[in-house]
PDB file of N, CA, C, O and CB in Angstrom:
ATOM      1  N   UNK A   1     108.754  76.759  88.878  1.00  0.00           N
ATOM      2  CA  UNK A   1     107.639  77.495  88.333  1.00  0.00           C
ATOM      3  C   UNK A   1     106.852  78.188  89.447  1.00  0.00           C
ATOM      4  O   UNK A   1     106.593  79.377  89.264  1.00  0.00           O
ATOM      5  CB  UNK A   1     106.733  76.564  87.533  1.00  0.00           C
ATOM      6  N   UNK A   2     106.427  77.588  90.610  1.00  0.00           N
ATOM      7  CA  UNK A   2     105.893  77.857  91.500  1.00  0.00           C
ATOM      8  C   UNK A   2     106.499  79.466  92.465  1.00  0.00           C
ATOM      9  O   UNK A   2     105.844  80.410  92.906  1.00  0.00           O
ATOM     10  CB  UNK A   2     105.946  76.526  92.080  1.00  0.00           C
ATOM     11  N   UNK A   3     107.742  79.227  92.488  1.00  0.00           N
ATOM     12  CA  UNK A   3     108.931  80.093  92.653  1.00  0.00           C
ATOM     13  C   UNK A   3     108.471  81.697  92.259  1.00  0.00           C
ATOM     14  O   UNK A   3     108.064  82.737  92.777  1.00  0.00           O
ATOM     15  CB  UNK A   3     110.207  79.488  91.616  1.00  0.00           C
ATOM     16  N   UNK A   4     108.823  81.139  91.039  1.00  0.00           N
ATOM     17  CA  UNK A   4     108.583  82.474  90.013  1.00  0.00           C
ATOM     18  C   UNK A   4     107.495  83.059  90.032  1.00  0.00           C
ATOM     19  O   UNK A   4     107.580  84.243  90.359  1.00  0.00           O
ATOM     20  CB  UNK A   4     108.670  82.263  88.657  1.00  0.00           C
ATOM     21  N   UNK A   5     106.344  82.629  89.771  1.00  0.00           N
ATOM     22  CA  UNK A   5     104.564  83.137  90.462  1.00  0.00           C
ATOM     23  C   UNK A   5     105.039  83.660  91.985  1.00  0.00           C
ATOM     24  O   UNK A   5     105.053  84.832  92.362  1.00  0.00           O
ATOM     25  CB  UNK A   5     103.057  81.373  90.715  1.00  0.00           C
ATOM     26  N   UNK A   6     105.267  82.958  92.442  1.00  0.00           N
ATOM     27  CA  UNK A   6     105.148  83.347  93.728  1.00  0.00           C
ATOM     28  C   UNK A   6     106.236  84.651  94.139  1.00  0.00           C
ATOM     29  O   UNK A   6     105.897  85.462  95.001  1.00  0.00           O
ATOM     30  CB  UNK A   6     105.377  82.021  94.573  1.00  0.00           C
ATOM     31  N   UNK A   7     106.953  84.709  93.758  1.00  0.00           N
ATOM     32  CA  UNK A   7     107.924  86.141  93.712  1.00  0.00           C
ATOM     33  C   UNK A   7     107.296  86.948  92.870  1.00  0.00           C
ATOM     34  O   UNK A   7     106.807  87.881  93.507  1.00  0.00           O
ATOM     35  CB  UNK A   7     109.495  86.024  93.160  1.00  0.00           C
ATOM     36  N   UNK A   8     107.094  87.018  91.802  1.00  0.00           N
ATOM     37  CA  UNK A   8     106.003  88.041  91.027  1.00  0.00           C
ATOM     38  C   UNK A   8     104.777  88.599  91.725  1.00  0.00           C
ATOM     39  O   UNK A   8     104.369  89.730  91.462  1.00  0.00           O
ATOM     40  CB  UNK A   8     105.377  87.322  89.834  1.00  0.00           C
ATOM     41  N   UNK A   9     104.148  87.753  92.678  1.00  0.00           N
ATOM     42  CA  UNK A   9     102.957  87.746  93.086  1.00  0.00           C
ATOM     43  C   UNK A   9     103.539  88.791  94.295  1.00  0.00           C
ATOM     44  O   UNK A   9     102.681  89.655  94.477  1.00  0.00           O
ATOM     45  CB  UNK A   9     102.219  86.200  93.386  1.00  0.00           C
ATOM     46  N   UNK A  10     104.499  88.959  95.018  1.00  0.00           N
ATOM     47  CA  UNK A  10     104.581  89.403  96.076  1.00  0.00           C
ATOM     48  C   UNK A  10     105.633  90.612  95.394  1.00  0.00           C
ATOM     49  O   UNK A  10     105.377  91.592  96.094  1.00  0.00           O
ATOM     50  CB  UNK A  10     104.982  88.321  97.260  1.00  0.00           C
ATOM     51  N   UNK A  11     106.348  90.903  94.708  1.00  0.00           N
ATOM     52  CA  UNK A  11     106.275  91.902  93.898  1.00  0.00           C
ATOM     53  C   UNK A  11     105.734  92.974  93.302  1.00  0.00           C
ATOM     54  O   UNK A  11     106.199  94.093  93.084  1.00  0.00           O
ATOM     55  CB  UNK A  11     106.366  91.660  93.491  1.00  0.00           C
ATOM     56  N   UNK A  12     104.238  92.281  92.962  1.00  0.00           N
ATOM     57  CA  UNK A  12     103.019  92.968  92.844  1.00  0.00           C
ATOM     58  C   UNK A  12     102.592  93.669  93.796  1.00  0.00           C
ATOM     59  O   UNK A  12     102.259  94.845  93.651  1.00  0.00           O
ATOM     60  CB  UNK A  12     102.128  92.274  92.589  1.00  0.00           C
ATOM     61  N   UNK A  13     102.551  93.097  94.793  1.00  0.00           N
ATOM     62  CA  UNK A  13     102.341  93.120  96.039  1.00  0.00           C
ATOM     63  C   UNK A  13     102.751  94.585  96.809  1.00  0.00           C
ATOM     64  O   UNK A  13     101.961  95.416  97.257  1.00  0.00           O
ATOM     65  CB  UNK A  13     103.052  91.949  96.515  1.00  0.00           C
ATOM     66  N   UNK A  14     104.527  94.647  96.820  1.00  0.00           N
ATOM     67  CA  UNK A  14     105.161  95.806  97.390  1.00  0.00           C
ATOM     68  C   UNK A  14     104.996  96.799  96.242  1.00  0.00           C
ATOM     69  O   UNK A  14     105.326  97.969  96.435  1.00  0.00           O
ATOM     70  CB  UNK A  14     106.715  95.560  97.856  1.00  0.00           C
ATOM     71  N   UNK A  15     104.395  96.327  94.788  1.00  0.00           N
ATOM     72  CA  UNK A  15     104.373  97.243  93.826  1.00  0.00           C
ATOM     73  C   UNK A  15     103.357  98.511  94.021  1.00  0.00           C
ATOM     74  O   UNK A  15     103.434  99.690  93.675  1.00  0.00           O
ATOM     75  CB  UNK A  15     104.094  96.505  92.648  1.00  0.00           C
ATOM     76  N   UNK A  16     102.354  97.739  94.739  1.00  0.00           N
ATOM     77  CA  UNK A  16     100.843  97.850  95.186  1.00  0.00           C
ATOM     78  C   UNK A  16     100.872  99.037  96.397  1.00  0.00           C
ATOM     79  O   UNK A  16     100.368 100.156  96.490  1.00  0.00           O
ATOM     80  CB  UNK A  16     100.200  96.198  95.833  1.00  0.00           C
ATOM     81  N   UNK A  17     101.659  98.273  97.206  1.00  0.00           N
ATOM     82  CA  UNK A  17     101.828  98.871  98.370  1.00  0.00           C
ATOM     83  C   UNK A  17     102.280 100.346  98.569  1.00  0.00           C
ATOM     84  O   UNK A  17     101.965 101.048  99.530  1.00  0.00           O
ATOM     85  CB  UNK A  17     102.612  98.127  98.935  1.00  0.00           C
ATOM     86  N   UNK A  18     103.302 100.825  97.202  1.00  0.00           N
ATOM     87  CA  UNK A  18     104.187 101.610  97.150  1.00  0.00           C
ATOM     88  C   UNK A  18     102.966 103.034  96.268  1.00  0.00           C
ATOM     89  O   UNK A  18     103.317 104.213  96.236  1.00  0.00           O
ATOM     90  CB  UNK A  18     105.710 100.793  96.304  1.00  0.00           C
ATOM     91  N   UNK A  19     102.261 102.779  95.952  1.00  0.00           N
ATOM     92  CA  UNK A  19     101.213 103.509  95.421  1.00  0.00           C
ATOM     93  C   UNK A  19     100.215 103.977  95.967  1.00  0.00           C
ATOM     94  O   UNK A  19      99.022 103.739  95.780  1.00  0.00           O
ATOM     95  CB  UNK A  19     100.781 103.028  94.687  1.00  0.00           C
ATOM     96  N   UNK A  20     100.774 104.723  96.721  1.00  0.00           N
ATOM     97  CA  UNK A  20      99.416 105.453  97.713  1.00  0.00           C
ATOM     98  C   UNK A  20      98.567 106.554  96.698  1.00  0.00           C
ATOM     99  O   UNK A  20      97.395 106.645  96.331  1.00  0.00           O
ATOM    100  CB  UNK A  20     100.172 106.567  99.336  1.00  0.00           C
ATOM    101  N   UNK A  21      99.856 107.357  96.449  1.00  0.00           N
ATOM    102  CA  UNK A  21      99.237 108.752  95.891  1.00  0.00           C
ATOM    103  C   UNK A  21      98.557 108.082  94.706  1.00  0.00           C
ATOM    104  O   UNK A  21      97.690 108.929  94.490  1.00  0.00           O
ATOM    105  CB  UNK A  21     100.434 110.113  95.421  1.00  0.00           C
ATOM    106  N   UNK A  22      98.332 106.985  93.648  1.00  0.00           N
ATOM    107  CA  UNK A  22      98.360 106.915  92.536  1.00  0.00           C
ATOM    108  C   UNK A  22      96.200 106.741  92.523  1.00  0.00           C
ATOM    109  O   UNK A  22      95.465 106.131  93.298  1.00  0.00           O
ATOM    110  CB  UNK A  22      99.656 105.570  92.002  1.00  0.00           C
ATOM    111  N   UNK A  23      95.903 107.517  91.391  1.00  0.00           N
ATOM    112  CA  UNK A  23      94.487 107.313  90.952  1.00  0.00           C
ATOM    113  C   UNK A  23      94.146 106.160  90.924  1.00  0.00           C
ATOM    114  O   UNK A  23      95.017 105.432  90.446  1.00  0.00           O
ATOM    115  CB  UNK A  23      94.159 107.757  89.808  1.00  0.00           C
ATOM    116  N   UNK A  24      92.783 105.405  91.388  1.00  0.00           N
ATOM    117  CA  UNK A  24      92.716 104.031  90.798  1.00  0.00           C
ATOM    118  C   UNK A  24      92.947 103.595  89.262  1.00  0.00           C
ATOM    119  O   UNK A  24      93.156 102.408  89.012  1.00  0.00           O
ATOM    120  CB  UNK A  24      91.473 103.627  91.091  1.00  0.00           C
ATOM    121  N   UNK A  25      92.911 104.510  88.287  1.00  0.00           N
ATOM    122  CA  UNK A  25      93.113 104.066  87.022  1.00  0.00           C
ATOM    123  C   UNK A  25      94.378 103.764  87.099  1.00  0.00           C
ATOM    124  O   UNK A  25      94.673 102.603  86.818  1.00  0.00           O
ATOM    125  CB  UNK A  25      92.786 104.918  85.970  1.00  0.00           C
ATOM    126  N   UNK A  26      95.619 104.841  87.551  1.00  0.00           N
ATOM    127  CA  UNK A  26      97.037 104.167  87.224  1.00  0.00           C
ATOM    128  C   UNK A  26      97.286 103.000  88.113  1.00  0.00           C
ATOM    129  O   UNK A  26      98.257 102.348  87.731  1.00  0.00           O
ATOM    130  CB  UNK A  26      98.279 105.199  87.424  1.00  0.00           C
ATOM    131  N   UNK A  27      96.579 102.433  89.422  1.00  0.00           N
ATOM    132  CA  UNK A  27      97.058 101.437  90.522  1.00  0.00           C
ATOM    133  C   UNK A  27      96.385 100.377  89.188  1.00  0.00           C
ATOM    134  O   UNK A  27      96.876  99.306  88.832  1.00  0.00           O
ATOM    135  CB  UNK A  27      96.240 101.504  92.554  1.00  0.00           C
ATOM    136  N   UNK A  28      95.100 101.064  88.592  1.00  0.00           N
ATOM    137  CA  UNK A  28      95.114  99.508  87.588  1.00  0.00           C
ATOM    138  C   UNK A  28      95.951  99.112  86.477  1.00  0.00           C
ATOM    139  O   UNK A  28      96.290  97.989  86.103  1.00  0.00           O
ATOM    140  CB  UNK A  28      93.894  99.319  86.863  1.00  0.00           C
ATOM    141  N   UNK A  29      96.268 100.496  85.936  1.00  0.00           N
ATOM    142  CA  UNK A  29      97.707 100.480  84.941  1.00  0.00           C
ATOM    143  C   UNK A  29      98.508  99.573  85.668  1.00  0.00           C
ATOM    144  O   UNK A  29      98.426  98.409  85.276  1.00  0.00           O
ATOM    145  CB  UNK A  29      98.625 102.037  84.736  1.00  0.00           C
ATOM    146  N   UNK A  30      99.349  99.816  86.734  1.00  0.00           N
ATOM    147  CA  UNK A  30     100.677  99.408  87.216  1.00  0.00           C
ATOM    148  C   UNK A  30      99.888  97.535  87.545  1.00  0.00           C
ATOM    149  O   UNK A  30     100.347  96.825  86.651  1.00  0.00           O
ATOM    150  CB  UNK A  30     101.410 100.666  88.948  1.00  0.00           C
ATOM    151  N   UNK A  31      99.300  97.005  88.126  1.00  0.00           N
ATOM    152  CA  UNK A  31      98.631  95.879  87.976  1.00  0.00           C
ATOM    153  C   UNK A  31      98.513  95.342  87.032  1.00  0.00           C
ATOM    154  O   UNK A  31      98.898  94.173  87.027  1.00  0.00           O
ATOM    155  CB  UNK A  31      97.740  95.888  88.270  1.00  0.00           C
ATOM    156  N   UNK A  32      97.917  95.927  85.745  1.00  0.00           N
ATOM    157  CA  UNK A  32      97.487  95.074  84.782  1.00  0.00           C
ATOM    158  C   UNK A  32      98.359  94.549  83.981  1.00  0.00           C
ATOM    159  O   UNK A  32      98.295  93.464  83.402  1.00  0.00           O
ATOM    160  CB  UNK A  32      96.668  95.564  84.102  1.00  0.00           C
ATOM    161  N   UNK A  33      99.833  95.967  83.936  1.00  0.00           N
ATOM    162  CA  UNK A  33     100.849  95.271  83.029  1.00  0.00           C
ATOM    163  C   UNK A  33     101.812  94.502  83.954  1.00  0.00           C
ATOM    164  O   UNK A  33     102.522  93.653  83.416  1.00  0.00           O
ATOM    165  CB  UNK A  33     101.686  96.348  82.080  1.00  0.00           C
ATOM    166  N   UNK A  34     101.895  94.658  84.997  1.00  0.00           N
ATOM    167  CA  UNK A  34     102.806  93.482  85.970  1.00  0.00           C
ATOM    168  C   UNK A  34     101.872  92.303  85.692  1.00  0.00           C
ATOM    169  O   UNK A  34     102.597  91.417  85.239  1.00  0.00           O
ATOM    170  CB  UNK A  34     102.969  93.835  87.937  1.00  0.00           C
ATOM    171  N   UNK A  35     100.376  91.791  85.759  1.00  0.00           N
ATOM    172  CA  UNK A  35      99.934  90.813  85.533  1.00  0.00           C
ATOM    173  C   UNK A  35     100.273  90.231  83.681  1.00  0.00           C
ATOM    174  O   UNK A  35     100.525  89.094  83.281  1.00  0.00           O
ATOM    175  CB  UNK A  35      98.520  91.095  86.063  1.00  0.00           C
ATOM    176  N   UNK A  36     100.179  91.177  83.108  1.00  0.00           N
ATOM    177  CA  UNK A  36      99.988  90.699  81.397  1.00  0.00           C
ATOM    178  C   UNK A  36     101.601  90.417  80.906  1.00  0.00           C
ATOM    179  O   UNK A  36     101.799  89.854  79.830  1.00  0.00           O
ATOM    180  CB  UNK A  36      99.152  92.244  80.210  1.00  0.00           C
ATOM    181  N   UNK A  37     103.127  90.995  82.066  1.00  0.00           N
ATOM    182  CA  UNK A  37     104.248  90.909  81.691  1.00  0.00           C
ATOM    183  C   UNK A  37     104.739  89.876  82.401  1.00  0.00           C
ATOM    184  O   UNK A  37     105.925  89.547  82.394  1.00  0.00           O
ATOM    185  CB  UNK A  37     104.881  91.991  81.745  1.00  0.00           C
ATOM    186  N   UNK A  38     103.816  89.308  83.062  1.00  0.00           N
ATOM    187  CA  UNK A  38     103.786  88.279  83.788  1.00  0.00           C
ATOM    188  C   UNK A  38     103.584  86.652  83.202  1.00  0.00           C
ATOM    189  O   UNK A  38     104.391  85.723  83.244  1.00  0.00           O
ATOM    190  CB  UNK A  38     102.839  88.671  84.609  1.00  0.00           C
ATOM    191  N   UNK A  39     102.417  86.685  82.739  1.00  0.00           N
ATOM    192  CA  UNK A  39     101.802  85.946  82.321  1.00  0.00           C
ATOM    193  C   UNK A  39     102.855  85.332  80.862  1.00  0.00           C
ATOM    194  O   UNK A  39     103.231  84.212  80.517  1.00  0.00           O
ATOM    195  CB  UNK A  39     100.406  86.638  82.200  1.00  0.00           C
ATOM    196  N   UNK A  40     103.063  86.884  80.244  1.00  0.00           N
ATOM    197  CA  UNK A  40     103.791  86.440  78.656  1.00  0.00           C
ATOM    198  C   UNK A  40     104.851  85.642  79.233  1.00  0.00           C
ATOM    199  O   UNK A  40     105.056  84.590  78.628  1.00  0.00           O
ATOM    200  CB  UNK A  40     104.518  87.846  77.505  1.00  0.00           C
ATOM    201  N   UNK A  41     105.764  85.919  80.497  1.00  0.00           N
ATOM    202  CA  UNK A  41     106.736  85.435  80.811  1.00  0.00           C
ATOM    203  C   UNK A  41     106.693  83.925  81.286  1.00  0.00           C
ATOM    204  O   UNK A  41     107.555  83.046  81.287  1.00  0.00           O
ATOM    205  CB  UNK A  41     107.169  86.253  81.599  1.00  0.00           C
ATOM    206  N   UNK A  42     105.641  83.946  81.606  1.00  0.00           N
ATOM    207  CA  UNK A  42     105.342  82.179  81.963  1.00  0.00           C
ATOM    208  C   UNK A  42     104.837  81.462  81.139  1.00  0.00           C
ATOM    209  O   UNK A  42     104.745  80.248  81.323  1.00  0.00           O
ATOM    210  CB  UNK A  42     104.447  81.811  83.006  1.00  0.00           C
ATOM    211  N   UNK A  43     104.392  82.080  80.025  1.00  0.00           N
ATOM    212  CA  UNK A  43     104.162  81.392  78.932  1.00  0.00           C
ATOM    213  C   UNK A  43     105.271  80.957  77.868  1.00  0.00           C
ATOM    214  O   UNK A  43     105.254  79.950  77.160  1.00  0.00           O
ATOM    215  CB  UNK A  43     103.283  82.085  78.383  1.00  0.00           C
ATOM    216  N   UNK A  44     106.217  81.936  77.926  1.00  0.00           N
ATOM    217  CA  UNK A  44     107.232  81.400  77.796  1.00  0.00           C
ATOM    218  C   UNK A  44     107.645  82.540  75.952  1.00  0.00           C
ATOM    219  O   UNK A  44     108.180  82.255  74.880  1.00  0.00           O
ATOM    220  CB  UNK A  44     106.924  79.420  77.917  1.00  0.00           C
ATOM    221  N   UNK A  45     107.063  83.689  76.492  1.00  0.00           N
ATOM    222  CA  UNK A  45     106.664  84.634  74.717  1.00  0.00           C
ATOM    223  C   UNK A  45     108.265  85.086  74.531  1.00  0.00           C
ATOM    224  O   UNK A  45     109.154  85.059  75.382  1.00  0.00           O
ATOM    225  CB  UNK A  45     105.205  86.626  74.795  1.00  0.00           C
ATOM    226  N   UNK A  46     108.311  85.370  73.599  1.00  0.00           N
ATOM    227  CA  UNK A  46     109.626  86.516  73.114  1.00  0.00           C
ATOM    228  C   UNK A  46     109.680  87.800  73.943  1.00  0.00           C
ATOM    229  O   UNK A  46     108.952  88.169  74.865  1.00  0.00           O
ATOM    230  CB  UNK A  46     109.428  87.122  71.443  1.00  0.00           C
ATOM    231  N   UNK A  47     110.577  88.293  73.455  1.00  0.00           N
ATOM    232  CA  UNK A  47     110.494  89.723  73.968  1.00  0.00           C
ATOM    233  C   UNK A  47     109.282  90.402  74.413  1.00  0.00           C
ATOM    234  O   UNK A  47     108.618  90.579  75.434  1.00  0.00           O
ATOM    235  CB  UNK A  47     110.934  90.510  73.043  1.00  0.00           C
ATOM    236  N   UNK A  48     109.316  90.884  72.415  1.00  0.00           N
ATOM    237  CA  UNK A  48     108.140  91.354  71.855  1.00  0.00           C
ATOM    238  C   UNK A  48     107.082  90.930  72.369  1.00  0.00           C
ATOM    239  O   UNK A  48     106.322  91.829  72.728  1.00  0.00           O
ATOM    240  CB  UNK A  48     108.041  91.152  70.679  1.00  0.00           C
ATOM    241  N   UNK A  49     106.530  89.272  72.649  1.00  0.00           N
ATOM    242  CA  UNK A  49     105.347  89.376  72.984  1.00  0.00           C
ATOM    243  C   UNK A  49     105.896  89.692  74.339  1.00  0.00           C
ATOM    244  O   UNK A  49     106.979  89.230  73.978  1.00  0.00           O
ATOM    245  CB  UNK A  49     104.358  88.223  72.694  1.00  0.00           C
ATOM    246  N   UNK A  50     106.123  90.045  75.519  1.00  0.00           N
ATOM    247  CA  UNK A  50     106.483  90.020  76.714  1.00  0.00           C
ATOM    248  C   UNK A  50     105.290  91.476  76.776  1.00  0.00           C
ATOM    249  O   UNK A  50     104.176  91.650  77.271  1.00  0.00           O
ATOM    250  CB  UNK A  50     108.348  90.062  77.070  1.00  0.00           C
ATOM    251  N   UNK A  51     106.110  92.190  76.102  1.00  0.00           N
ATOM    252  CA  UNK A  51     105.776  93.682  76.099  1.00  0.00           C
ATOM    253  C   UNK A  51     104.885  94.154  75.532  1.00  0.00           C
ATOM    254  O   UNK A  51     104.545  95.237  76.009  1.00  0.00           O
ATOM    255  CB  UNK A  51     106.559  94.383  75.720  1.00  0.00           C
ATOM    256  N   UNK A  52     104.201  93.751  74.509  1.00  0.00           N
ATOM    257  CA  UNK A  52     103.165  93.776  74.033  1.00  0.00           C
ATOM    258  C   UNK A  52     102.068  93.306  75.201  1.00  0.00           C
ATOM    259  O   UNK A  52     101.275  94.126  75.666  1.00  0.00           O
ATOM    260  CB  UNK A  52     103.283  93.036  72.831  1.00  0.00           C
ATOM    261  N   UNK A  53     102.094  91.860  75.649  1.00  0.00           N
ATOM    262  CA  UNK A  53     100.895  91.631  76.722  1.00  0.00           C
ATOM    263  C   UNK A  53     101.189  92.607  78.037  1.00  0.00           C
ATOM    264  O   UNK A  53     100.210  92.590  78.783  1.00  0.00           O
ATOM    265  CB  UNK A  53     100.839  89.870  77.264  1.00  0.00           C
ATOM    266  N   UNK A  54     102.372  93.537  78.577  1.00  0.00           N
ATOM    267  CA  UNK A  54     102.497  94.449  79.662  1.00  0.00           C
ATOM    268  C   UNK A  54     101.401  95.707  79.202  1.00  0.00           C
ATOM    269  O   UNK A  54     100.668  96.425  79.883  1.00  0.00           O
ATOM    270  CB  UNK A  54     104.199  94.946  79.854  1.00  0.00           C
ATOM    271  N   UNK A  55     101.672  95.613  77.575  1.00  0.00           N
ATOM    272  CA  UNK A  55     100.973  96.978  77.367  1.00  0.00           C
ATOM    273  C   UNK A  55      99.663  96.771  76.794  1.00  0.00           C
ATOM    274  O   UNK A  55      99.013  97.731  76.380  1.00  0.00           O
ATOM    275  CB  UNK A  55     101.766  97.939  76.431  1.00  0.00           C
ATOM    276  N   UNK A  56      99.309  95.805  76.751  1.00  0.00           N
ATOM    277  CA  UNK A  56      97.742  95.663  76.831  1.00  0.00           C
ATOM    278  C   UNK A  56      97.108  95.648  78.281  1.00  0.00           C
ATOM    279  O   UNK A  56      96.138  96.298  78.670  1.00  0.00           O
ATOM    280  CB  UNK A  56      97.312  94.296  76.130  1.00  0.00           C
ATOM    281  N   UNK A  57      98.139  94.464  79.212  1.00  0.00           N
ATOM    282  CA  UNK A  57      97.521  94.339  80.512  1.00  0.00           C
ATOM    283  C   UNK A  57      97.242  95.655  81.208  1.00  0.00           C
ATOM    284  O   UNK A  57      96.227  95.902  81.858  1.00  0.00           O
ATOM    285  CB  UNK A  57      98.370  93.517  81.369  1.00  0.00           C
ATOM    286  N   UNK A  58      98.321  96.519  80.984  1.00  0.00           N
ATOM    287  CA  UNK A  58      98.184  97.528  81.788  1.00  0.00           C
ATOM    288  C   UNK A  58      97.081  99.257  81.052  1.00  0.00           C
ATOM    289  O   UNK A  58      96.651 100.263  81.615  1.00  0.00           O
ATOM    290  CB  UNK A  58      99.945  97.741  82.132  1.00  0.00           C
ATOM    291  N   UNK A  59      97.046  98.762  79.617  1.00  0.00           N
ATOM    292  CA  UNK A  59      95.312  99.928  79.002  1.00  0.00           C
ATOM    293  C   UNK A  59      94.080  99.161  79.514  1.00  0.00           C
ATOM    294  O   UNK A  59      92.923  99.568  79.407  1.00  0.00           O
ATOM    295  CB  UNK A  59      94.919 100.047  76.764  1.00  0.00           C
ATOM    296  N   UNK A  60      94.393  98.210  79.981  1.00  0.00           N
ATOM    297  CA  UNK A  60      92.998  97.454  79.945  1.00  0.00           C
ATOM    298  C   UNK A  60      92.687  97.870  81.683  1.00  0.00           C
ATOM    299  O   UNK A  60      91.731  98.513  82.117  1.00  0.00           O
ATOM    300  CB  UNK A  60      93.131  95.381  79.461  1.00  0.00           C
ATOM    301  N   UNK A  61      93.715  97.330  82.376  1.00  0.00           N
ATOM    302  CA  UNK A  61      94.024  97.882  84.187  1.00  0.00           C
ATOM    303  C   UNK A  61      93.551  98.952  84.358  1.00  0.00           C
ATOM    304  O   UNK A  61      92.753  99.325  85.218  1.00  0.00           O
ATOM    305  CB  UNK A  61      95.528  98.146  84.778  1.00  0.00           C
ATOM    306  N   UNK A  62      94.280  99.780  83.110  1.00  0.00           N
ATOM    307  CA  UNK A  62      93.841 101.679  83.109  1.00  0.00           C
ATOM    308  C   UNK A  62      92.457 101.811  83.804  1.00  0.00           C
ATOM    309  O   UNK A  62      92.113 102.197  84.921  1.00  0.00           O
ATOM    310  CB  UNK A  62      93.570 102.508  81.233  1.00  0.00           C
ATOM    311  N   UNK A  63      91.581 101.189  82.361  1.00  0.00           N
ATOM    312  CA  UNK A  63      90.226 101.312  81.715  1.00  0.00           C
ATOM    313  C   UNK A  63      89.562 101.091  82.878  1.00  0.00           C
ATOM    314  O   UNK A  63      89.084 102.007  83.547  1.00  0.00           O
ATOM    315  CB  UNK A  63      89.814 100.334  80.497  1.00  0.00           C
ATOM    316  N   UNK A  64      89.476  99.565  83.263  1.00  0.00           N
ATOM    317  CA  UNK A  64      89.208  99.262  84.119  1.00  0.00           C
ATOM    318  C   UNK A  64      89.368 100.142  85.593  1.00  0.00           C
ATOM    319  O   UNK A  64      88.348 100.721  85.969  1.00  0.00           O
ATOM    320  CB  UNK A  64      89.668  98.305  83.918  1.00  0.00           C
ATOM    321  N   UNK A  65      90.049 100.210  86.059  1.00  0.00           N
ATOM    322  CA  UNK A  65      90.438 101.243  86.984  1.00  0.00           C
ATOM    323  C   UNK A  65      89.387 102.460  87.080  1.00  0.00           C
ATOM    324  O   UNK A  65      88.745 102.767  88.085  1.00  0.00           O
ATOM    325  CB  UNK A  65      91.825 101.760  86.550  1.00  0.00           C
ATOM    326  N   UNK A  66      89.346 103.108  85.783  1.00  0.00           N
ATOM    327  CA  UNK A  66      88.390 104.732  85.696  1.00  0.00           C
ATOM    328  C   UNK A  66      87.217 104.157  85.740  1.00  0.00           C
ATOM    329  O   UNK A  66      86.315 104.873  86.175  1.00  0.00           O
ATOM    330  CB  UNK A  66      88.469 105.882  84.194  1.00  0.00           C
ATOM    331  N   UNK A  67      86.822 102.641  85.294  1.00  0.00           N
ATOM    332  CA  UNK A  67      85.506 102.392  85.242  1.00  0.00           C
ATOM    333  C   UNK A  67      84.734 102.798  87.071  1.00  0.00           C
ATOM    334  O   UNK A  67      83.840 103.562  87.433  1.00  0.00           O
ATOM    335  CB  UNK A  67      85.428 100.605  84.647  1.00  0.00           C
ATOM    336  N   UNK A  68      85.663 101.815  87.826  1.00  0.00           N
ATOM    337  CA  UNK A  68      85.187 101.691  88.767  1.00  0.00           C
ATOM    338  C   UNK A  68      85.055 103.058  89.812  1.00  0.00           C
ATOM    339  O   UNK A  68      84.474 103.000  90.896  1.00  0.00           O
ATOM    340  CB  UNK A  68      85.814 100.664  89.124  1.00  0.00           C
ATOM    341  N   UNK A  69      85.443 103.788  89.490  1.00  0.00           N
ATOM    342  CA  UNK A  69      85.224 104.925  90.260  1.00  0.00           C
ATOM    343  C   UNK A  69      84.123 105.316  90.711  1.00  0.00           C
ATOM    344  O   UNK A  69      84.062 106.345  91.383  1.00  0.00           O
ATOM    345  CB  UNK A  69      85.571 105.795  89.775  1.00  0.00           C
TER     346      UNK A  69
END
């Protein structure tokens, strides 16, 4: 278990890294659904929910993101 967080986490990571040009809203897009496709996956969801929590994590990342500007 530990494994798996921890490779995701550093995943995120080079995901992060690889996004220079990107607006803070999409660096929070690409974050929020690696965190929310993340999470479904350790929780242990279906597909469906897998992808469903990527695509919430990552409107909410969006949102968040434009907020802070």
């Amino acid at each position: 278990m530990r494994a798996i967080v921890s490779m995701g986490l550093v995943g995120l990571c080079i995901t992060l890294g690889a996004c220079e040009s990107m607006s803070r809203g999409q660096k929070g897009a690409v974050t929020g659904a690696a965190l929310g496709s993340g999470i479904g996956m350790v929780a242990g969801g279906s597909f469906g929910q897998v992808v469903g929590a990527g695509l919430i994590g990552g409107s909410v990342g969006y949102i968040a993101g434009e907020v802070t500007k």
